[in-house]
C-alpha positions, 0 to 999 in steps of 0.5 A: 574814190573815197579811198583817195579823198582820204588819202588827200586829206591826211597829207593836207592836214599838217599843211593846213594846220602849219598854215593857220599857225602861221597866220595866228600866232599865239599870244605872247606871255605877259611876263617873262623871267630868269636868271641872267647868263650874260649881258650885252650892252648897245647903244640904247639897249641891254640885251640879256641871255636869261635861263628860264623855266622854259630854256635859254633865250635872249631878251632885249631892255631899254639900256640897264643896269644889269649883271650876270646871277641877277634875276629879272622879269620881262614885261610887257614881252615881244616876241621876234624870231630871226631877228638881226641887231647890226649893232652886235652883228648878230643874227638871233633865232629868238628875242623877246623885246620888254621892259625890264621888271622890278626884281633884282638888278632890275629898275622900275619899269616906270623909270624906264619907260620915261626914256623908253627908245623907238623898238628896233625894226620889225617889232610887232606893235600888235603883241603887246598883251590886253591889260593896255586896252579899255572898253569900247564907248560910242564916240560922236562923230568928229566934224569939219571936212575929211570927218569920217566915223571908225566904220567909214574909213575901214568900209572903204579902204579904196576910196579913202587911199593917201586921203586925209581924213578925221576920225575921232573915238576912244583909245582903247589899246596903245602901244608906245614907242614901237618902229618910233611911233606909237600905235592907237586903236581907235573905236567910236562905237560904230562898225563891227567886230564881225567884219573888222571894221569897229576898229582903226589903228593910228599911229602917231609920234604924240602921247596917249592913253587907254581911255582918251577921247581924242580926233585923229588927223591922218593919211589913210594908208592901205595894204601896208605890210611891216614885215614879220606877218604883220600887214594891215589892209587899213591904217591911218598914219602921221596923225596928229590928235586933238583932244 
């Protein structure tokens, strides 16, 4: 018996393993650099083949100036794998989405990001890397009708489905421009981190940033699944915030 216990278990591990790399990705690399192979301009994209250190891979940038030898950086990477741009029929197995960095042939990532476009679908809003986010900072409760603290709607996902609510805290990660949207992490200093319910994501079409004590007036989705193994039980969606 034990013999075949054992058995079992060194056929299950590399499943297991595979299993839990599949629902934990590794965190993407904060910058991303190389030399540009080839350039493919879209209707508001730049895509890249770029040679790193690592091999080739393609990058896609808010639309740039950009020619073949330049050396470029990456900021700010988002990693998508099968990814499909119907604008260049194209399917690629790897695509890092940023914004381009201030090296060669590259413009400042500010200049950029003021006419940033939405991220093309399927865009991870949670990959962007931490230098986003702020401390958390106990937050009173919002008040009037609908008023819930961050704990309140991720306790009771149920309850709370297609219901308006307010919920007021502090930004602690912001994401712009992703799926057109931008996405906010909200926390009030109530919940816990040990059973996730400190922190509600938003995501709005107004401006914020890491650090804004803001309410939040949105519809409370559930289960909703945005393809790529990103799905969240909770999220509060249309918001509209109020400082």
């Amino acid at each position: 018996m034990k013999k075949v216990l054992a058995i079992c278990m060194l056929v299950a591990a590399p499943l297991l393993w595979a299993a839990d790399k599949a629902a934990s990705p590794p965190p993407a690399a904060e910058v991303v650099g190389g030399e540009v192979l080839e350039v493919k301009d879209v209707e508001s994209y730049t895509y890249l083949r770029l040679k790193t250190a690592q091999g080739e891979t393609w990058a896609a940038v808010p639309t740039a100036k950009v020619k073949k030898g330049d050396k470029v950086t990456i900021d700010n990477p988002m990693v998508m794998k099968n990814f499909e741009s119907k604008a260049l029929k194209k399917t690629f197995p790897t695509v890092v989405f940023g914004m381009l960095g201030t090296g060669k042939g590259g413009a400042p990532q500010a200049a950029q990001a003021s006419a940033r476009p939405a991220a093309p679908q399927g865009a991870n809003p949670h990959a962007l890397p931490p230098k986003v986010e702020a401390p958390d900072a106990k937050v009173p409760k919002a008040s009037g009708a609908n008023a819930y603290t961050v704990a309140e709607i991720m306790a009771k996902p149920a309850a709370l489905k297609d219901k308006p609510v307010l919920v007021r805290g502090k930004v602690v990660k912001y994401n712009p421009g992703i799926m057109g949207k931008n996405w906010i992490h909200l926390r009030d200093g109530s919940g816990s981190a040990a059973d996730q319910t400190n922190d509600v994501l938003v995501t709005t079409t107004e401006d914020a940033k890491p650090g804004d004590i803001l309410t939040a007036k949105g519809v409370v989705r559930t289960d909703k699944d945005f393809g790529a193994g990103y799905s969240y039980k909770v999220i509060v969606e249309e918001a509209k915030l109020q400082r």
